[in-house]
MISE-109854 format. One record per residue (C-alpha): x, y, z. Coordinates in steps of 0.5 Angstrom, whole numbers, plus 500, padded with zeros to 3 digits. Layout:
XYZ
...
END
This chain:
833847457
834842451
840840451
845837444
846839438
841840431
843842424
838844419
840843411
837847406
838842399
838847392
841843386
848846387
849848394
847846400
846851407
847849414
845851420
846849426
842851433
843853439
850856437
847859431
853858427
851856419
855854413
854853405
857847402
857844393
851840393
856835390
861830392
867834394
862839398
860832402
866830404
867838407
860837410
860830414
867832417
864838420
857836423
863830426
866836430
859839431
858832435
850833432
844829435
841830430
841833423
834834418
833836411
826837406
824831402
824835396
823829390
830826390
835833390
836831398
838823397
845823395
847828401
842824405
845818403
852820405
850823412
848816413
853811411
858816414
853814421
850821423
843821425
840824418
834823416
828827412
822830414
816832410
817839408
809841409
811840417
817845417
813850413
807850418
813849423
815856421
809860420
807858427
814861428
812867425
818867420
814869414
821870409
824864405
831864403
835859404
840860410
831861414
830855412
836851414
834855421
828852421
830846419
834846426
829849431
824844428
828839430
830841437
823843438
820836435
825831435
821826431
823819431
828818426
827812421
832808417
834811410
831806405
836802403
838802394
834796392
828800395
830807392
831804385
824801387
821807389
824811381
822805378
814806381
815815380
817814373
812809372
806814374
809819370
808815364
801813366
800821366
803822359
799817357
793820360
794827357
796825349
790821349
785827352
790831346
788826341
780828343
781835341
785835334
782834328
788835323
790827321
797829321
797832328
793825330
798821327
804824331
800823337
797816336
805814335
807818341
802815345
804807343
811809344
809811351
806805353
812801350
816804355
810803360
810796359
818796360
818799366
812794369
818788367
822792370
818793377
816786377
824783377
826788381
821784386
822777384
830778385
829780392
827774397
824778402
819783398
818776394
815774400
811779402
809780395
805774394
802775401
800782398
798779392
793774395
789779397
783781391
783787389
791788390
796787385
803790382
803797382
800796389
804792392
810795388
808802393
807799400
814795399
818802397
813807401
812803407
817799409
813800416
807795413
806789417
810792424
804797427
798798429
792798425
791805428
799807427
799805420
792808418
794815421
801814418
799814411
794818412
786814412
785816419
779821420
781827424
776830429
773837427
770839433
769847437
765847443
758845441
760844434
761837431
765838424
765833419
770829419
776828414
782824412
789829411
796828411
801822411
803818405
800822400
803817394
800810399
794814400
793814392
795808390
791805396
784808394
784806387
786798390
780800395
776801389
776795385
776792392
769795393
768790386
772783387
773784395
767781398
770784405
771790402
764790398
760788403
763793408
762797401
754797400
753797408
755804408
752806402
745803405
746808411
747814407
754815406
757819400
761813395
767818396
767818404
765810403
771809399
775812403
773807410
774801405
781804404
783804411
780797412
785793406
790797410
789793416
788787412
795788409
797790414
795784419
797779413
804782413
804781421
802774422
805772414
798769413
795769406
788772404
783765405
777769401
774771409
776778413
783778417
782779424
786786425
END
């Protein structure tokens, strides 16, 4: 028998609902101040082990930040692993109450390892860097607009757009660049991450907010929590290909494109680089093997606070 008390939250944008495993009891609180205050007393009584929400793009951090300085054991989990939590359950419907249920029998059956909530300095960081790739897509979209119109004025409205968007591009990047001048810890460990070729302010930027955990695992932790470790497919006799999948998604992304300038100005990453394309490997595939080796890199310099010597860090 598994022993304590789990509460799942369901997080909507006005309300929040709450179940409690194994008594089975459930509740519904405003997703607003008022609504917290109502919500931290009664998982005091409850006496919970542990409470979990969905990481649901931001609609979870005020009541996730609530719960936390009040001292409960909340955190937020990747809500890919409750769904498939569910499915094996057999539960097919979503409602909300079903999934503040899950959310409590995931975090009876599972447990996972609770980890600090971000600290503010680090959330402002992570908006900053969210708002700077939503930028970065706009901009992208007007300019492939600006390829398919003819019409002059319609050309002039686009172009103005777009300059205007890269204004504000330009204002968030200062922004990024200050947020982490003006904090001596990320300094230090940006200028460590700076030294490395291939690596520069968007990712630095995202390994500060995203993965606080650079610098204090493994290279095999690490790899597989952002998600660069190949997994296995194999059945019996057959032998499947390999492939990446899972963890940080927004690491992953901003660490292949480092990796893909790295397989130009990187000489580690380079010759690692040619020598996979020289065995036959796709560039795809060979891309995503240099990603993972500049995460151990990043991840033995953040270790040993030593900077890139223009030679390959021993992982």
């Amino acid at each position: 028998m598994r022993e304590g008390t789990f509460i799942g939250i369901d997080v909507s944008k006005g309300r929040l609902d709450v179940a409690v495993v194994p008594s089975g009891e459930s509740f519904s609180v405003a997703n607003e101040d008022s609504g917290f205050e109502t919500l931290v007393a009664r998982i005091r009584e409850l006496n919970a082990t542990l409470v979990l929400l969905e990481a649901t793009g931001g609609l979870e951090r005020r009541a996730l930040g609530r719960l936390v300085t009040a001292g409960l054991p909340a955190m937020a989990v990747n809500p890919r692993n409750v769904r498939d939590f569910g499915r094996a359950l057999g539960k097919l419907a979503k409602t909300d109450r079903l999934d503040a249920v899950i959310l409590a029998r995931f975090a009876e059956a599972v447990r996972p390892e609770w980890r600090p909530m971000p600290d503010e300095q680090t959330q402002q960081l992570h908006e900053h860097l969210t708002r700077r790739r939503q930028l970065v897509e706009m901009i992208t979209a007007e300019k492939n607009r600006l390829l398919s119109v003819q019409d002059r004025g319609i050309r002039k409205q686009i172009k103005a757009t777009i300059g205007w968007l890269e204004k504000q591009l330009n204002i968030n990047e200062y922004d990024i660049d200050q947020a982490i001048k003006e904090t001596p810890a990320w300094r230090e460990k940006a200028d460590l991450l700076k030294s490395v070729p291939g690596v520069g302010r968007v990712t630095v930027g995202t390994m500060l907010a995203l993965l606080p955990e650079l610098g204090m695992l493994t290279r095999k932790q690490i790899a597989s929590l952002v998600g660069v470790a190949p997994f296995n497919r194999d059945s019996g006799t057959l032998r499947g290909r390999r492939s990446v999948w899972g963890g940080r998604a927004s690491v992953r992304a901003v660490l292949y494109m480092a990796a893909l300038v790295g397989t130009r100005f990187n000489p580690a990453l380079r010759a690692m680089y040619l020598r996979l394309i020289a065995a036959g490997k796709r560039k795809k595939v060979a891309v995503v093997a240099c990603a993972r080796k500049l995460l151990t890199i990043l991840n033995a310099i953040l270790r040993t606070r030593t900077a890139w010597r223009s030679v390959e860090v021993t992982p």
